[in-house]
Structure formats: C-alpha cells, structure tokens
C-alpha positions in Angstrom: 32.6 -63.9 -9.4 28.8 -62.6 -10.5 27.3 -64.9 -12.9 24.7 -64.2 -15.7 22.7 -66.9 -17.4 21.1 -66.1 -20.8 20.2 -67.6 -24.2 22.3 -66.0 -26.8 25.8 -64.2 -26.0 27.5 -62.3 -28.8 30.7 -61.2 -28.8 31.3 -58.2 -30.9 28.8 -55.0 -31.3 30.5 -54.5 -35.0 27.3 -54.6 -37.6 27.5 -58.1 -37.9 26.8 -58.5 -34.3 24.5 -55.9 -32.9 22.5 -56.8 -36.0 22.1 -60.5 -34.3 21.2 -59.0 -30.7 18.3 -56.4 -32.5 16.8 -59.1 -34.3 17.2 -61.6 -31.4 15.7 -59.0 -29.6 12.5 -58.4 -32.0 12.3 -62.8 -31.2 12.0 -62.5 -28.3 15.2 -64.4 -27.3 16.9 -63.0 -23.9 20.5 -61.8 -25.3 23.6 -61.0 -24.1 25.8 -58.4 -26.0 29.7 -58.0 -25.1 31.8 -55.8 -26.8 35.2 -54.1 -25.9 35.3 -50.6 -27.0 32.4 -49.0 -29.0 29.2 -50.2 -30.2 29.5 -50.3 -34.3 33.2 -52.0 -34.5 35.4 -50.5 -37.3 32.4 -50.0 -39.4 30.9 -47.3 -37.5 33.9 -45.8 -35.8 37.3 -45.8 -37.4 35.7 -47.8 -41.2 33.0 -47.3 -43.4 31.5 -44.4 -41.9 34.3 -42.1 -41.3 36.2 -42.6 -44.1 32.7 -41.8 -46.4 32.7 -38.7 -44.0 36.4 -37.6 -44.9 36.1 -38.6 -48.3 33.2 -35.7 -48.5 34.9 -33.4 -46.8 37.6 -33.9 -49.1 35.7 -34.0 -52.6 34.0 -30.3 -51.3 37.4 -28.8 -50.6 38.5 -30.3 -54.1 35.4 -29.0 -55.5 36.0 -25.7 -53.6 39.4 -25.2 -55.2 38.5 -26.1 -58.3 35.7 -23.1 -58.4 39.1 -20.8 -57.3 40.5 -21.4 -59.9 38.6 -22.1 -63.2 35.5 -23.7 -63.0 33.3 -24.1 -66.2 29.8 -23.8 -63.8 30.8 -20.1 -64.0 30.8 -20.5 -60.2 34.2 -18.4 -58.6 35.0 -18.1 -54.8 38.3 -17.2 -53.2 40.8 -20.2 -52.8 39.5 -22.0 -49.8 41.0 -23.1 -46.5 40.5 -26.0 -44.6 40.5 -26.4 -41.2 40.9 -30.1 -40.2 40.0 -30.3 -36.7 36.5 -28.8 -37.4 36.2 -31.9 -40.3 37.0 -34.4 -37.8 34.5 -33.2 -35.2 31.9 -32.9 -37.7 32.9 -36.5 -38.5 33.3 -37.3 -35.2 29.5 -36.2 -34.6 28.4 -38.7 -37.0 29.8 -41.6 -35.5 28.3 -40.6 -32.4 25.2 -40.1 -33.5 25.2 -43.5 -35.4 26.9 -45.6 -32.2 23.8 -43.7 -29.8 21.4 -45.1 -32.4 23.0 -48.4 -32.0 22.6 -48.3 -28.4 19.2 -47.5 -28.1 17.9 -50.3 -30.8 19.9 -52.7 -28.5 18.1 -51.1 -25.5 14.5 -50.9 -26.9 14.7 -54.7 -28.0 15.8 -55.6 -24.3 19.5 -56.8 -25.5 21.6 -56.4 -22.3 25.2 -54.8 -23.5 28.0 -55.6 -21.3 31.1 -53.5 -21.7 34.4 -55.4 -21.4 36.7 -57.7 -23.0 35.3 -61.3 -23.4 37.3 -64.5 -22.1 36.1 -67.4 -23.9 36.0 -70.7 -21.6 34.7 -72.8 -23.5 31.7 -73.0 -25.8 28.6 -72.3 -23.1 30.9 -70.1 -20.7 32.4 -66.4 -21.4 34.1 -64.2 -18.4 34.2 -60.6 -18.9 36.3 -59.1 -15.9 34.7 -60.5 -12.9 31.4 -61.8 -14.7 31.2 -65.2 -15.7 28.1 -66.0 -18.4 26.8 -69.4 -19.7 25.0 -69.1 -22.3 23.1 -71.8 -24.6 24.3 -70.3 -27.9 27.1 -68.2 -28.8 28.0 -66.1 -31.7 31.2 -65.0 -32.8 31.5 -61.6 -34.3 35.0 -60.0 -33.5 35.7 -58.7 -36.7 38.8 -58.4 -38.4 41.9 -55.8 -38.4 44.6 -54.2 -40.2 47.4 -56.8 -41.2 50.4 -55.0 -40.5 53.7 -55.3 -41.8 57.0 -56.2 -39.1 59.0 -53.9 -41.5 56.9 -50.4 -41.2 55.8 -51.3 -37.4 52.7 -48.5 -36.6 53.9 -45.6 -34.7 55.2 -42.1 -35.6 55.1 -41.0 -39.0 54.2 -44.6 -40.0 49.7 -44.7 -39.3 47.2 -47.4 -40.4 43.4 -46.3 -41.5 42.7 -45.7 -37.8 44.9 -42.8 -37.7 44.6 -41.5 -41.3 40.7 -41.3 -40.1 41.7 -38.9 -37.6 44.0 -36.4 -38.7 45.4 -33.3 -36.8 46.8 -32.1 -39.5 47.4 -32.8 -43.3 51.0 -33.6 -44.3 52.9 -32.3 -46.7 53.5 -35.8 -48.7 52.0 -39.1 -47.8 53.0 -42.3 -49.3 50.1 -45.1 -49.2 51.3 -48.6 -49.0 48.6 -51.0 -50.6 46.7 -49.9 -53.9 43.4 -51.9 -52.7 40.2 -50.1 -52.3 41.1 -48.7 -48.1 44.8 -47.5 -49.7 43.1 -45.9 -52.6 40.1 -44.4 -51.3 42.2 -42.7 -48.4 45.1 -41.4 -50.4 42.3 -39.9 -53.1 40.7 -37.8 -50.2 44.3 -37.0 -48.8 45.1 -35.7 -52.5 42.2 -33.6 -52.5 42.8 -32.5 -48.9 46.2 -30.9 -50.5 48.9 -33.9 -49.5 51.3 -35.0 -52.5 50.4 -38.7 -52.7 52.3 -41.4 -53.8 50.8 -44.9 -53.8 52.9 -48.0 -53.9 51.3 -51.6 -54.9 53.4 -54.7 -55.5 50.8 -56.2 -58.1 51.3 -54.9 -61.5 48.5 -52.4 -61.2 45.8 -50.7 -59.0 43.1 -52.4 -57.3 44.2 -55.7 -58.6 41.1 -57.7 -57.2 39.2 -56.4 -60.0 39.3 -56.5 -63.5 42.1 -54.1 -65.5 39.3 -52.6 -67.9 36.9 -52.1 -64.7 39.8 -49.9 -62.9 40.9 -48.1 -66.0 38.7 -45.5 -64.9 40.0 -45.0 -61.6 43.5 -45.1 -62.9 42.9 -42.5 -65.2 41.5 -40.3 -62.8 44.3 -41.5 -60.1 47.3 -39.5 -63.1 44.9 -36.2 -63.4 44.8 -35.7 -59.4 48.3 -36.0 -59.8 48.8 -39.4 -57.4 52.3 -41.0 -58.5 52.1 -44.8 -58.7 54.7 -47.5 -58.0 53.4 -50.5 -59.1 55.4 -53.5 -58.9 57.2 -51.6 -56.4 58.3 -53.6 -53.1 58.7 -52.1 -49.5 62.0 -52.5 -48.0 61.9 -50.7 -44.8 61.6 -47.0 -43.1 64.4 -44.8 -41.7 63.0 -41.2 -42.6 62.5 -42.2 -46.1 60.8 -45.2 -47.7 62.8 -47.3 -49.2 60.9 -49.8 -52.2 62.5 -51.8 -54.9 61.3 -51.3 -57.9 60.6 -54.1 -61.0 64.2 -53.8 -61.9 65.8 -54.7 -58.3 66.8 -51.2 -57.5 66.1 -49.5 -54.0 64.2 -46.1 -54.3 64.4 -43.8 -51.6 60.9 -42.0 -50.9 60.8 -38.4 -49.5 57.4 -38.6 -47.0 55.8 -37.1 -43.9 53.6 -39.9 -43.3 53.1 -43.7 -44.3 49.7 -45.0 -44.7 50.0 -49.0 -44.3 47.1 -50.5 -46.0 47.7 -53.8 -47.3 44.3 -55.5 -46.0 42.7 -57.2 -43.5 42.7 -60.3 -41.1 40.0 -61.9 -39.1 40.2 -60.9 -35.5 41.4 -64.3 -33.7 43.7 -63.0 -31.0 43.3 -62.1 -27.6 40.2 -63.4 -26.2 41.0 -67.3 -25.6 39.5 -68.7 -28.8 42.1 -71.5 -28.8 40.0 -73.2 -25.9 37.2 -73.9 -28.6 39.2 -75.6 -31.0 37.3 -74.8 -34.1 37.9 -76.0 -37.1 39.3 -72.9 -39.7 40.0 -72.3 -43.3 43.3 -70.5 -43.3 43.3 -67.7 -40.5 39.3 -67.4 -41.3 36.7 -69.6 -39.0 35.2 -72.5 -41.1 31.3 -72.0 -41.3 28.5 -73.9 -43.2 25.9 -72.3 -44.9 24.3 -71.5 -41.3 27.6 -69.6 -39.9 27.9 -73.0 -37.9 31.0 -73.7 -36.5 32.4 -77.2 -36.3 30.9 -76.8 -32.2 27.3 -77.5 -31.6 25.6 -74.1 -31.4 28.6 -71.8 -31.6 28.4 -69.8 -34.5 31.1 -67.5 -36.2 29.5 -64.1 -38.9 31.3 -61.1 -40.5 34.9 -60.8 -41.1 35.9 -63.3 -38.1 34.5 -66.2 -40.8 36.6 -64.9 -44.1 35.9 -63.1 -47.4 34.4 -61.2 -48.3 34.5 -58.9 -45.7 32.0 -56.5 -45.7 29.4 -55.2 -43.0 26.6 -56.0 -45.0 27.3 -59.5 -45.2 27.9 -59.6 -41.8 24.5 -58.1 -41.0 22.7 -60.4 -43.2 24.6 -63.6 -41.7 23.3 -61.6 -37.8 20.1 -61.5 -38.7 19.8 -65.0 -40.1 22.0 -66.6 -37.2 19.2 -65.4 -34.9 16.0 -66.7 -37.0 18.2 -69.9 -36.9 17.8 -69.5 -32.9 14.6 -69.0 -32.7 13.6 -72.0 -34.6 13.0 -70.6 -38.2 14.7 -72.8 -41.0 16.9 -70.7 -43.1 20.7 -70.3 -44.7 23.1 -68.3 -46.2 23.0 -68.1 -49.8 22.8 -64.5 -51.4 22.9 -64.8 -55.1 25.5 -61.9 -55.0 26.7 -59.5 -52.1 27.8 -56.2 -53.9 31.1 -55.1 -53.3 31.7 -51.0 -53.9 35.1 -49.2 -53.8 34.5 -45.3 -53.1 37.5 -44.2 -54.5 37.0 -41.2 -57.5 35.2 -42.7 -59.3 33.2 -44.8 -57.6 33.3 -48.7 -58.3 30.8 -51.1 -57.9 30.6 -55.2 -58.5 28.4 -57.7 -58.0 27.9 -61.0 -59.3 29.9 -62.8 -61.7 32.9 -60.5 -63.9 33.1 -61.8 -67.8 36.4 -63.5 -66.3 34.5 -65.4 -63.4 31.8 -66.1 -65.9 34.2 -67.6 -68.3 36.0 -69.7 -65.4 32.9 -71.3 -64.4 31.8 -72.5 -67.7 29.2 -70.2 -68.9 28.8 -68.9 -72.4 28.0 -65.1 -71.9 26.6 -61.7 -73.4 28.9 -58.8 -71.8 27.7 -55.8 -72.9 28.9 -52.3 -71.5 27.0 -49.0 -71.7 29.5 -45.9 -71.2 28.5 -42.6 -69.2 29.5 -40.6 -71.7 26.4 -40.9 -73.8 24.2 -40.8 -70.6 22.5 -37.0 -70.1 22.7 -37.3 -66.2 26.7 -38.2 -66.1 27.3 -34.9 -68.1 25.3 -32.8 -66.1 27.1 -34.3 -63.1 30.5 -33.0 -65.0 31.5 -36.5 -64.9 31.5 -38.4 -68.3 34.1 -41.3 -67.4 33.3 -45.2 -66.6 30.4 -47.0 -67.8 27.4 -50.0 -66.7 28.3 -53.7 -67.5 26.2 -56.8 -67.5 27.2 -60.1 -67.8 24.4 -62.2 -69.1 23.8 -66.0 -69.7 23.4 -66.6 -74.2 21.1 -69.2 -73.7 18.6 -67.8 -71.6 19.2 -64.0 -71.2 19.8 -64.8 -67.0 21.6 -61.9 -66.1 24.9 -63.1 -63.7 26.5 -60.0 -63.1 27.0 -56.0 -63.1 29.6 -54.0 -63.1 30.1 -49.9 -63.4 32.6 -47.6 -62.6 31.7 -43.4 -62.2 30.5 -41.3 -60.2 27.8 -42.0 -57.8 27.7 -45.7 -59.1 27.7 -46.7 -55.5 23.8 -46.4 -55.6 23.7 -48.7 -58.3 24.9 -51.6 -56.4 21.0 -52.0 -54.7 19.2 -52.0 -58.4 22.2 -55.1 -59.7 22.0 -56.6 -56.5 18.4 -56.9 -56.4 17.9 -58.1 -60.5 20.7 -60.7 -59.5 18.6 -62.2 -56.1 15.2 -61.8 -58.6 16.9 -63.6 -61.5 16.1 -61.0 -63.8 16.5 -61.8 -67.6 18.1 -59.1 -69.9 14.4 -58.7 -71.1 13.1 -57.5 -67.6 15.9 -55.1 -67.2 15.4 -53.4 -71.0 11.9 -53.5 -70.7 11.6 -51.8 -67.2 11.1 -48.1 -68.0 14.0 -46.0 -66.3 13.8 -42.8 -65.1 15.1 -39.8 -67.0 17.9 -38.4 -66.7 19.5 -40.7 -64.1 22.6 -42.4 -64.2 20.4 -45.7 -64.0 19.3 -45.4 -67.7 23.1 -46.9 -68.5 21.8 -50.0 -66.4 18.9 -50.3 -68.5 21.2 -49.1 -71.5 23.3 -51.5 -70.9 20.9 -54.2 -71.1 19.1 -53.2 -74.4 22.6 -53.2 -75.7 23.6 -56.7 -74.6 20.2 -57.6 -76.6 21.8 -55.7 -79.6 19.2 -52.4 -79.5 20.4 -50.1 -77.2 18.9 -47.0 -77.9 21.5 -43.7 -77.1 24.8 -45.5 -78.8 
C-alpha cells in the first residue's frame, strides 16, 4: 500500500471543501484534496449551477412564446422550438468550464487532488483504493443528498433533481413531489419548458419554510403559469399513476409521464466508514462548535455534512475559516445572517430575522414593506409583483432583517446581507442615496417607510 503524509486532508471538493484546500493553499499549508467524482459536488454539477442554467433556458423559451403570441413590447417572432439536447450541452459547458476553473485554483495553490472514494480509519488515517494517508488535521466536507422516499424508489419515470437537470426530452406532464424551493424552482422551468405541472406538498401551502405573505407572490404567479397545486395532499405510492390522499382521506389518481421527488436533503454520512470516528451528532447532522470542530481533536466537519442551513455559501465561508483556524489565525463562525434565496418566478430572497422570528425572540420591531409596484425599474422590467421588507429594532432603529420577493431580488440578498454584518440602522439605509431606477430604491424605500417618510407611496 503507497502512503502519503500531509497536513490537511479534505474529503469532499464540493464548495465547502475545495474552498478550504485554495485557501489552505494561499497559507501555505501542504493539503490533501479527495474527492469521488467531480470537483464542485452538487453545487457545481447536478445543483446550483445547472439548475440556474435550465431555469434561463426556460424563462427565454417562456419569454420567446410569449412574444408569439401577444407581447405588449410590440416585439413578434414565430412560435419557437426548443431543442433540449442543445440546452443541456450549453449547460453542460458551463459546469465544465466552472469544474476546470476549480481544478486549476487547486493546482496553482499546490493542493494535491486525489481522485477516489475515501475510507476513513480513524481520525489521522484515510485510504483511498490502495493509498493510505495520515494526516494531522482532517476536514469533513461530504455534502449532503436527496432524501428519498421507499414508496417512489428513483428509477424509470420516477427522477430526483439529478435527472430533471439532465433531460432528453420534456414530458408531456410532470408531477413534482415537494413544494420547497428545489421542487418549485424545477417544476417552474419545466412549465415554461411546455410540461403540464402539477406540484404536490403535504404542508398546507407552498414553500412552507417561509412566511405565507412572503410566498404569496410566488403563489400567485405559480396559478397564472397554470401549475396545479395539491397542498395537503399525501403520496401513497406509484403504479403508472400517482396516487395521493388528499385533506379529506380520499386517494387521487394522477395522470404523469414523470415524478420529480424533491422533498429535501440529508447530510452525506454513508458509505465512507465515518462510524470508526465516533463523533458526536445533532440528529443525522455532525455536531460542530462555532469553529466546525467536531467532538475529535482536529477533525473538523463544514457545509451540509454539519446541518442547516445548507447552502454553498455557508460552506465556503466555514472552508475558508477552518483553514485560517489551521494556520494559527484566531477566528469563528458567527455570520450575523447567511442569505437564503429561492429562484423560483419570482425570485425570493431572506436574510436575517422574519417579523415572526423577531417576535419569537423577544424583540419589539418596525416591519415595514415597500412594494415593486410603485418602483419605476420593476415596471420597466414588466414585472410589478412582490415587494422589499425590513425588520427593524423600535428602540434603536438596528435593522434585523430583509425580506423581498420579485424579480431579480436574488441580487439584493449581497446589499441586506452586508447592512445586517455592518449593523446598519434604518437611518444609514434611508440616508444612503440609491441609484435610479433600480430595483434597490425599494430597499432604501423600504427603509424611509419603516421611519414613516417614504417618499414614492
């Protein structure tokens, strides 16, 4: 058996882990990378990116039809047709590109990147095949997968994201089980892509993490597409049809070509021998302090592996610090907020404290909300739904949250975010002068309102 000695080993080349082996790297700390299949994990290959790619593809063929047919731009083409292996190599070419990029940071910060499946020995000793490494600290960044239901087992007409993200062709009818952000923003760019979509969600309404008055918006726009919804609907089982029960106890049979399973995600513990470290967890997460420490002496677990929420940037942040940790720096984990965005139609975005979260910890809040409709840059976007919200302490203006829902709000989430980590007052925000016409004037908008002078309402 070869052996390799080094200081770090990583397992996982997701975000959350190549992340730690670039700025290992830039330290100077000789690092070991290990991952199974592609560099970039689920983010980069069959997550974030390609579904972002699909859902373009899908709002320009929307877009496209629209123009067919009656568009008030006084733009008119032909009805369009799509051809959906070309969108999947186009797709496909982005990944690639972003996974080559990946590679060559690693290699131009001297991170050596072993390809292979890791065997965890025990907390200094990983094999991978016929290579055995010790190592002096290892972090854990395996990421997380699809839960799956033993009642709609994958295969056949029955696909999770991976395969949705990969489409020979578009079917007929597709039923998406799971009205959560992966559910929703796949079966929007499958409706706009031409598929009858049915979505079927066992909570009383869509997107249930968030607020009702936040996802209004999305429901709204969920009807005009024409996307049935079953909500409170239960799944029962597949033979040809899906069969759900609905609120009243009886079984509905649902005519589909395909079922989309998306009812979340689970931290990726299976499969390469973590039993032999024994760590301490919190429920099918691994426990962490405020360092990504483990309950082992320099084994350290980031991203999705370590819980909710799970999101690549979060990951990437914990990376990055878990390395300065390495190297000596003093430093922990404690965003003020890490922005969570749904890129469904339209767009989502929250970070911080919602007036509900506010209210559960105590605080006496301002919640003021500015809509898009009076906002010059929505309308010439042909988009006037949703609006900016900020959630703001009475006593001393502190602003603890942002919400909005609309289009394109997704580039909002870096302005809230950074107010939040700043501790911007409701005052900084109303006095900063906003571009015009941007969609960020709600945000300041929204603001001036909260302090009872908002100037276009």
């Amino acid at each position: 058996m070869q052996s390799l000695n080094t200081t770090l080993l990583i397992i996982g080349g997701g975000p959350g882990g190549y992340v730690t082996a670039i700025r290992a790297g830039q330290l100077g700390i000789p690092t070991i990378l290990v991952e199974g299949q592609s560099l970039g994990g689920t983010c980069l290959n069959i997550g974030c990116i390609p579904s972002k790619a699909l859902i373009h593809v899908a709002e320009q063929f929307h877009q496209t039809q629209h123009h067919s047919q009656h568009s008030a731009l006084g733009i008119s083409v032909s009805a369009p047709s799509l051809d959906i292996s070309k969108s999947v190599e186009w797709k496909d070419g982005i990944v690639d590109r972003l996974t080559t990029g990946v590679a060559a940071l690693l290699k131009k910060n001297k991170v050596q990147v072993i390809n292979g499946w890791a065997k965890v020995i025990d907390g200094k000793t990983v094999d991978v095949g016929d290579t055995r490494i010790q190592c002096e600290h290892l972090v854990l960044a395996t990421g997380s997968t699809s839960v799956n239901l033993p009642i709609l087992p994958i295969g056949g007409p029955i696909i999770s994201s991976t395969e949705a993200l990969a489409p020979t062709s578009v079917p007929k009818r597709l039923v998406v089980v799971g009205g959560g952000y992966i559910g929703l923003e796949l079966g929007i760019a499958y409706r706009k892509l031409g598929a009858e979509v049915s979505v079927v969600e066992a909570q009383d309404r869509i997107l249930p993490a968030y607020d009702a008055e936040l996802t209004q918006p999305v429901h709204d726009a969920l009807k005009q597409l024409g996307v049935k919804l079953y909500l409170k609907h239960s799944v029962l089982g597949f033979d040809g049809t899906l069969q759900v029960r609905d609120p009243e106890g009886e079984t509905l049979n649902l005519e589909t070509d395909q079922v989309l399973v998306a009812v979340g995600r689970k931290p990726n513990t299976q499969g390469w021998n973590l039993e032999a470290l024994n760590l301490d967890m919190n429920g099918s997460a691994i426990k962490i302090d405020s360092r990504c420490q483990t309950s082992m002496r320099n084994v350290y677990a980031i991203g999705d592996l370590s819980g909710e929420p799970m999101l690549a940037h979060r990951a990437m942040a914990q990376g990055e610090m878990v390395a300065e940790l390495i190297s000596g720096k003093t430093r922990e984990f404690s965003p003020t907020a890490i922005a969570a965005v749904c890129f469904t139609d339209p767009e989502l975005v929250v970070v911080g404290k919602t007036p509900d979260e506010a209210k559960a910890a105590g605080l006496d809040c301002i919640v003021s909300s500015f809509p898009f409709a009076a906002n010059g840059r929505a309308m010439t976007l042909e988009s006037k739904s949703g609006f900016v919200r900020v959630v703001a302490r009475r006593d001393n203006h502190v602003i603890v949250g942002w919400q909005a829902v609309g289009v394109g709000v997704s580039e909002l989430s870096t302005a809230f975010a950074q107010s939040l980590e700043m501790g911007a007052r409701l005052e900084d925000i109303g006095g900063t002068i906003h571009a015009h016409p941007t969609l960020g004037e709600a945000v300041q908008e929204a603001a001036l309102r909260a302090l009872g002078h908002a100037l276009h309402l």
